[in-house]
N, C-alpha and C positions, 0 to 999 in steps of 0.2 A: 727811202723806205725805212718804218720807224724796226728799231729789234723786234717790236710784239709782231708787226706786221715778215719779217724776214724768218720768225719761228714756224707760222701759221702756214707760210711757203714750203717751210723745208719739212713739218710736218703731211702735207698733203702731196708731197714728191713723193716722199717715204712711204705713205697708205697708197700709192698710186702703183710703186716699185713693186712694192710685196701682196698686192691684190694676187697678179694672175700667179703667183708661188702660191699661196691659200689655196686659192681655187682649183689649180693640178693636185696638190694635196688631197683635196677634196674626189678626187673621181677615183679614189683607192679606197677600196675597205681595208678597217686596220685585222690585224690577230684576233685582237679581242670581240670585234662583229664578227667576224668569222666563223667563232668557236660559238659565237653565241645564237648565231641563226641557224647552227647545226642542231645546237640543242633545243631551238625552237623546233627545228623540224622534224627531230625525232621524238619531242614531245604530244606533236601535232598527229606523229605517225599511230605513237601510242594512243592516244584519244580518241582518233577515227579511222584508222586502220589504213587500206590501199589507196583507196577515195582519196589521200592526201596528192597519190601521185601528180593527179593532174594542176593540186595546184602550185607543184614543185615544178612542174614542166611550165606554167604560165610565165615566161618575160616578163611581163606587164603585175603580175602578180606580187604577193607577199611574203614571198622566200627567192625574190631577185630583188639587188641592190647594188645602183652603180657594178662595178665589179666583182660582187658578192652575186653565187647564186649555189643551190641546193643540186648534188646528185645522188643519186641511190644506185651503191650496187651490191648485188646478194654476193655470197661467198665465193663462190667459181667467178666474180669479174663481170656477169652479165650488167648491163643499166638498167635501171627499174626505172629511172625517170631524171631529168638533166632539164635546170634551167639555163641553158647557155643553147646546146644544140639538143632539141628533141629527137631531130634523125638519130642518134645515137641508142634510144631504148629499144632493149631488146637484143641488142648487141654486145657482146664480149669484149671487152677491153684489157683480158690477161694477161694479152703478149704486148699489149701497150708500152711503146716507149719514148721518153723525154726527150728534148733536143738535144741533149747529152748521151741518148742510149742509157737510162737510165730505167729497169724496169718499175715503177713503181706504184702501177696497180698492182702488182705483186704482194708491195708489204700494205695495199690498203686493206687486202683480200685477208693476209694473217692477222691483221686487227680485227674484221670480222669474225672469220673466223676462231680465233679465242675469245673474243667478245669482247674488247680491248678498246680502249677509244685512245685517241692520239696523235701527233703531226708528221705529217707525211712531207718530205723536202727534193723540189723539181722543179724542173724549165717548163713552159708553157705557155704559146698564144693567149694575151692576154685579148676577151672580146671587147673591150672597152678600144684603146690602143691600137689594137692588130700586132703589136709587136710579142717578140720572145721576152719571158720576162721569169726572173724567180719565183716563186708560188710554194706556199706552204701551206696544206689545205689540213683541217683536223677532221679526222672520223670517228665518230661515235658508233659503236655498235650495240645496235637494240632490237630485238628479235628479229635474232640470224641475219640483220641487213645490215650495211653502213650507209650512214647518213655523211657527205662530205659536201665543205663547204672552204675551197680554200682564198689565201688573200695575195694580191700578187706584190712582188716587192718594189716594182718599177723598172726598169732598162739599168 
């Protein structure tokens, strides 16, 4: 085997080794989509008002991505709309708490509440995975609602 040909090898061992690491990489949204499909969708909210919810609650839709998806909840914790699980709208999430015992629909609610936007830090089922996994979800708050979209850290 000549060197040009023993390089050509050990390059395509290499791109063969770190494919499937890419590609898990890849079924995480980062921070920064996170923060930014938030602001999509409270910009979406502002634009066409309630009507958005349904297409926050669409899966298949354009405010869910890989890992990444859109929820709304008004001030007291109720869901206005959840791209992960729609059984949840409608529903209080106040007493909500993390695999840690962690309440923190609590400080999502005080970010609403002041009008606050900002990251929220928790344990959570990832729907991708099914596993427990860190999550730092950002909320933006825009007329009286939060818009939150968090991104999970991995296992």
């Amino acid at each position: 085997m000549t060197k040009l040909n023993r390089r050509v090898v050990v390059l395509a061992a290499v791109a063969c080794l770190s494919a499937p690491l890419t590609a898990g990489a890849a079924d995480h949204g980062t921070k920064d989509e996170a923060k930014a499909l938030a602001a999509k969708a409270a910009a979406q909210f502002k634009d066409k008002g309630e009507s958005t919810f349904a297409l926050f609650n669409d899966k298949k839709g354009p405010f869910v991505d890989r890992d990444l998806y859109v929820f709304v909840l008004d001030p007291e914790g109720k869901v206005l709309a959840h791209g992960a699980n729609e059984k949840l709208v409608g529903k209080s999430l106040a007493q909500l708490k993390d695999a840690d015992g962690k309440p923190f629909v609590q400080d999502m609610m005080a970010m609403v509440k002041s009008s606050k936007s900002g990251w929220v830090e928790y344990r959570w089922p990832n729907p991708v995975s099914k596993e427990i996994e860190g999550k730092t979800t950002y909320v933006i708050s825009q007329g009286g609602i939060g818009f939150a979209v968090g991104a999970y850290a991995g296992k």
